[in-house]
N, C-alpha and C positions, 0 to 999 in steps of 0.2 A: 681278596677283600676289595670291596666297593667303594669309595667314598658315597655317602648320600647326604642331604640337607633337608631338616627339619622343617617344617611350616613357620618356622620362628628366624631360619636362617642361618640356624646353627648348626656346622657340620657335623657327622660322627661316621662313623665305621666300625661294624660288631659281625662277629663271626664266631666259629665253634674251632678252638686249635686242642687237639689231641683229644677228646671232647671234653672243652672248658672255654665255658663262656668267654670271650675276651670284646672288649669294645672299648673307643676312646671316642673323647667327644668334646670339642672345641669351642669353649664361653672362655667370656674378657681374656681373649689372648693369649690364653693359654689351652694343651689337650692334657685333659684327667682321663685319668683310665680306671677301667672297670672288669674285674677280675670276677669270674663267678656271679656275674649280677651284682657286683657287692664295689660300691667306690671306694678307690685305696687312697683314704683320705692321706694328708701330708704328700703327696706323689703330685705331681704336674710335669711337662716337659715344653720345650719350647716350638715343637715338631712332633709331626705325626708319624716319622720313621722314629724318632727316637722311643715315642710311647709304644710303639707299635712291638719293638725291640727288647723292651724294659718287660713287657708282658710277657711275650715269648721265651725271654729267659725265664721269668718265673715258675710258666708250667712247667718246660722242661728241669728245673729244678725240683720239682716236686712240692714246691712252696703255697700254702694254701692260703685265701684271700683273707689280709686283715681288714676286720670289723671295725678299727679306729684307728 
């Protein structure tokens, strides 16, 4: 995975892990992440290995993206 930067300045980083969407993306000081195209609202971390990690385990758990 790549870190890239937005036209706005905002970072993110999105890739395909096991094939499922996964990407995190960095406003007001925090990275949210995104499961399936879909934001898993309530979820923030303070680092981008932590979000990176939080995801990771999800696919491999089999855990499908919550909608709220």
């Amino acid at each position: 995975m790549q870190m890239q930067q937005r036209a706005d300045g905002q970072e993110f980083v999105s890739d395909v892990y096991r094939d499922r969407p996964i990407a995190i993306l960095h406003r007001n000081g925090r990275w949210d992440v995104y499961l399936d195209h879909v934001l898993q609202h309530k979820v923030a971390f303070a680092t981008a290995e932590h979000a990176l990690a939080w995801l990771i385990a999800r696919v491999d758990q089999g855990i499908p993206a919550r909608l709220n």
